[in-house]
N, C-alpha and C positions, 0 to 999 in steps of 0.2 A: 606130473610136473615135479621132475627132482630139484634140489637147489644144494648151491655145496659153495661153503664161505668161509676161505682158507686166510686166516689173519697172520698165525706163528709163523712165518717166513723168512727161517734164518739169512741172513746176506751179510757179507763184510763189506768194507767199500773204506779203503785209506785213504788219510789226507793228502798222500805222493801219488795214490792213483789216480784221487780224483783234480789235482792242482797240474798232472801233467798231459790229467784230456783236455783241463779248461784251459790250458796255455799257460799260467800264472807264471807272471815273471818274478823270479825270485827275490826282487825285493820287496814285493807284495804278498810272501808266505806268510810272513806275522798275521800280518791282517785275514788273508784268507782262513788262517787255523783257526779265529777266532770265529770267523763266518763259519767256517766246518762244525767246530763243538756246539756252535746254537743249534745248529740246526740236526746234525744227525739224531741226539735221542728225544727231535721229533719226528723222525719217519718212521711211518708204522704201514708199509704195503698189506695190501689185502688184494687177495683176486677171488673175484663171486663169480659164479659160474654157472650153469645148468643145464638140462638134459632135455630135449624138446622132440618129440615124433615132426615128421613131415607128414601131411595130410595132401597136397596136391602140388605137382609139380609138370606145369606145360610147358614148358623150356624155357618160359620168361616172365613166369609169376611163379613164388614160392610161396605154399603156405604153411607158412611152420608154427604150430602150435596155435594162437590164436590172431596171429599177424602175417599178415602180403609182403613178401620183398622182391622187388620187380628187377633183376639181373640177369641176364644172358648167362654171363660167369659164371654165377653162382647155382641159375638150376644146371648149369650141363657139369659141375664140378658135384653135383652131389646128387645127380639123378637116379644111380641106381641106390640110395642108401634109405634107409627109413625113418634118421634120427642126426641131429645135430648137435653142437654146445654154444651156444653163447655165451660169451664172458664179459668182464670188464672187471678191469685192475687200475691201481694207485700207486703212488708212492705214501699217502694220505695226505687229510686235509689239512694238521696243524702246521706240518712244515714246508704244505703250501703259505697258509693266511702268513706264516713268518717270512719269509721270501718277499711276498709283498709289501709287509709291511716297513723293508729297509730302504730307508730315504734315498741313501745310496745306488744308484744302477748299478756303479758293479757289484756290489757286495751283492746284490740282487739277483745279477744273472750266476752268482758264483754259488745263491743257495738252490736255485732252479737248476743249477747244472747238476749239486749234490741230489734234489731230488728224481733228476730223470735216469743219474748211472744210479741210483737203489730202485728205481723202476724194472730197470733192464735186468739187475742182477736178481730181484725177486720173483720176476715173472718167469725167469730160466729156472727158479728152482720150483717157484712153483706152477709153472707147465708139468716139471715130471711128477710133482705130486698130483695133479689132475688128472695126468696120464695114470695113474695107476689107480685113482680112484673112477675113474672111469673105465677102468681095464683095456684099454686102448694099448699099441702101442706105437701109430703112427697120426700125428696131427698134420692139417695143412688148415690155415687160416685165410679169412677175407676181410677187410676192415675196410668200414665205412669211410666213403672218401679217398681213396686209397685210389681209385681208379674210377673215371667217368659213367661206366659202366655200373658204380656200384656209390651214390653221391653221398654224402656226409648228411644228407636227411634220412638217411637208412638209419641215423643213429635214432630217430623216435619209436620205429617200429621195434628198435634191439632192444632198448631199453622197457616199452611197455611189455615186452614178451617176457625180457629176464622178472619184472617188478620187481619193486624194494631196493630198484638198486640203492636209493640216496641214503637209508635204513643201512642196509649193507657193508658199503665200502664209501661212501660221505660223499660218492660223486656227482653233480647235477647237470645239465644239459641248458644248456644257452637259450635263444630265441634262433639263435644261429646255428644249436646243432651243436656248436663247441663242448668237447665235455671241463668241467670245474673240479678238482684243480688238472691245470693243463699237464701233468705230468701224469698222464692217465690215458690206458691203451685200452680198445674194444675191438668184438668181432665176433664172428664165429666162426668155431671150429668146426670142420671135418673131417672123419676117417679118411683117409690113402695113401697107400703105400708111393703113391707117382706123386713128385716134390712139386709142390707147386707155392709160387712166392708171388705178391703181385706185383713186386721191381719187375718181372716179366715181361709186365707189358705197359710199364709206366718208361718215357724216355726221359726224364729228366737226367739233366747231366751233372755229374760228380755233388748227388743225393748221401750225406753222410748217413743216411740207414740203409745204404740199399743192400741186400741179400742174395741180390739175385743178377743175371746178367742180363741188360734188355734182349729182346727178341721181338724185333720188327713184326713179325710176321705170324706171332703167336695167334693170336687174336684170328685172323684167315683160316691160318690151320685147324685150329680145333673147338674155336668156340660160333663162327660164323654161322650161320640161318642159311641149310644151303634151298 
């Protein structure tokens, strides 16, 4: 059971960059800048990670390490391999609880927005530092929730598998499975070289994260029980 908990994660993230994803109408800049300096030097990303054998895999129960994940997807995506990562990342928790605690909804949605683009930007940089401390050099991920096939209570078994995540990276887990703070991405990783995204086979229509181009028919073609 390896474990690797990467906190120094350099990321920039401007008040123009982030004032012209959120929309900010410009004569609400004052205010937003002010909202920006609270809050950025409280973000402190971390992504925990770790290195898991596969012990049994029947095409629709996984057991990786010492938890069951029961996914079609997920065994036919990683049947020939002998090892996986699970992760889970933040943007952290103080500039969560800050975010909340402003009276204001916008200034609100305007610090949650700061903390999800330093999500984005930390987990890009540190994916390639995972990638090379795992010696990898091709990732494809699945994340709980993400698709029916693979439901957001998979997040109990990721998490008892990773342990310590709360120790870790300050993230905790709902009644509902939600992870705390919401600016906070899980999964696991797998080696291969063949791109795989789960916009794939999710149809939602104009999804601002989507990755990838649906394909109706994904699902038929290579993941069905024939």
């Amino acid at each position: 059971m390896i474990r690797h908990t990467i906190t120094d994660i350099p990321f920039e993230i401007t008040p123009e960059e982030v004032a012209q994803t959120l929309r900010v109408n410009e004569d609400d800049f004052d205010e937003f800048l002010d909202v920006y300096n609270e809050t950025v030097p409280l973000l402190k990303p971390v992504l925990y990670f770790g290195e898991e054998e596969i012990h049994s895999n029947d095409g629709r129960n996984v057991v990786i390490g010492d938890q069951t994940f029961s996914s079609r997807i997920l065994a036919v995506n990683i049947k020939d391999l002998k090892k996986v990562y699970p992760y889970v990342a933040t943007s952290g928790r103080a500039a969560y609880d800050h975010a909340q605690a402003y009276d204001d909804p916008l200034y609100s949605f305007w610090a949650h927005g700061i903390c999800e683009l330093a999500l984005r930007k930390a987990m890009s940089v540190g994916f390639e530092e995972a990638k090379a401390r795992l010696g990898v050099s091709a990732l494809n991920s699945m994340n709980p929730g993400s698709l029916s096939d693979f439901p957001i209570s998979a997040q109990r078994p990721l998490f008892d598998l990773l342990k310590n995540v709360e120790e870790e990276s300050g993230v905790t887990l709902t009644d509902t499975f939600l992870m705390v703070p919401v600016k906070s991405g899980s999964g696991i990783w797998f080696e291969s070289n063949k791109h795989y995204a789960n916009c794939m086979m999710c149809p939602r229509v104009n999804c601002p994260s989507r990755r990838a181009d649906y394909r109706e028919d994904m699902f038929e073609a290579e993941y069905a029980e024939k």
